[in-house]
C-alpha positions in Angstrom: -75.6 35.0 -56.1 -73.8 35.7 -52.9 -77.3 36.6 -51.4 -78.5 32.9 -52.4 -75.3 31.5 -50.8 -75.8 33.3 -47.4 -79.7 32.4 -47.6 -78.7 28.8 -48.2 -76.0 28.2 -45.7 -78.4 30.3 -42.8 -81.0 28.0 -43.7 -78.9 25.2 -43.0 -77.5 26.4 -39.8 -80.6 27.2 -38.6 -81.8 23.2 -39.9 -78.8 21.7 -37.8 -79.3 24.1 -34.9 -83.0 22.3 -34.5 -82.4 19.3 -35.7 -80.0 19.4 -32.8 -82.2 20.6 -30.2 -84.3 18.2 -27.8 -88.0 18.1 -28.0 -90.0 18.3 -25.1 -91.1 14.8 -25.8 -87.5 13.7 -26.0 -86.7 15.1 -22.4 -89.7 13.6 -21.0 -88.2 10.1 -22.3 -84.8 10.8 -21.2 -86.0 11.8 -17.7 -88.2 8.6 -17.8 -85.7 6.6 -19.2 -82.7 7.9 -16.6 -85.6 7.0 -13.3 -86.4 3.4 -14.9 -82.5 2.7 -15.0 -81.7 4.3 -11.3 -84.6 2.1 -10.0 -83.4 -0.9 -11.5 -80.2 -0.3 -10.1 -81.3 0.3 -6.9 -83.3 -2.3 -6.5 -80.7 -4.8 -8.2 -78.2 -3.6 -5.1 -80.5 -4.0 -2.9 -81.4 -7.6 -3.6 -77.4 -7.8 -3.3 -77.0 -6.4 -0.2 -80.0 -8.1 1.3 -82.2 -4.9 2.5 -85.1 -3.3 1.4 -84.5 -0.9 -1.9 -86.0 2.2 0.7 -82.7 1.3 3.0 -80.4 1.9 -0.3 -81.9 5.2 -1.3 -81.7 6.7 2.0 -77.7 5.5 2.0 -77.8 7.3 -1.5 -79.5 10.5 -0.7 -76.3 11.0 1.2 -74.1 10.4 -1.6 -72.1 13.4 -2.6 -72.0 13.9 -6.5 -69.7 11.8 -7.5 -69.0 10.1 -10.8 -68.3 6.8 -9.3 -71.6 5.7 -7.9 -70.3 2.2 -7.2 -67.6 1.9 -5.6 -69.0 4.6 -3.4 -72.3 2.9 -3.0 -70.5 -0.5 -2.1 -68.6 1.4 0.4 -71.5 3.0 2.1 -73.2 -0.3 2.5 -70.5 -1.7 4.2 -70.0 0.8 6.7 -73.6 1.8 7.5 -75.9 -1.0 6.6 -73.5 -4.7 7.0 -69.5 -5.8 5.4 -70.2 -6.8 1.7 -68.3 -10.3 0.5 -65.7 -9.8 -2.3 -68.2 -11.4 -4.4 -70.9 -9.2 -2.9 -68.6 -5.9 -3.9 -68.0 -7.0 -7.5 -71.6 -7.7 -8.3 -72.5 -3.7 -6.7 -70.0 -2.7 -9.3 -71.1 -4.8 -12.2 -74.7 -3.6 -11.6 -73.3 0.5 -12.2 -71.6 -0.3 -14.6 -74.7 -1.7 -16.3 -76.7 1.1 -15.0 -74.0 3.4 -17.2 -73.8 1.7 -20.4 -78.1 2.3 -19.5 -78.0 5.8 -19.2 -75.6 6.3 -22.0 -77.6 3.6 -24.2 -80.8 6.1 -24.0 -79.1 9.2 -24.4 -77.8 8.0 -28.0 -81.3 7.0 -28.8 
């Protein structure tokens, strides 16, 4: 009896453990997914800011990793590429925020 019990609850651990476990197809789609949403975002500052999206990833290869893209990014285009309106700043942030609740939409999926 206690054999069946182990045997069971290994079975099950081992069940959860892969159930758990990304496929290879399922990183593929998450790497996709994550380069579909940066490029969005990019591009959706970009038509913001009024430059070409090849301007905003060079300004973002130079981003240190940081968890706050936006504010960062908003910054950076002010200083190196032209001043960004109020208007100009909230719509940058607005778009990462989007491009978060992106990222974290396709990791739940």
């Amino acid at each position: 009896m206690v054999r069946r019990v182990c045997v069971t609850a290994l079975m099950l651990a081992c069940s959860v453990a892969l159930a758990q476990a990304p496929s290879a197809a399922d990183v593929a789609r998450l790497t996709s997914d994550a380069r579909r949403i940066e490029s969005v975002f990019t591009d959706r500052v970009a038509a913001i800011a009024g430059v070409p999206a090849a301007r905003i990833r060079q300004l973002m290869s130079l981003e240190p990793r940081i968890a706050e893209r936006g504010p960062w990014l908003a910054q950076a285009i002010s200083k190196e590429i032209r001043p960004l309106s109020e208007g100009e700043v909230r719509a940058v942030l607005a778009a990462d925020r989007e491009r978060k609740k992106a990222l974290a939409a396709s990791r739940r999926h």
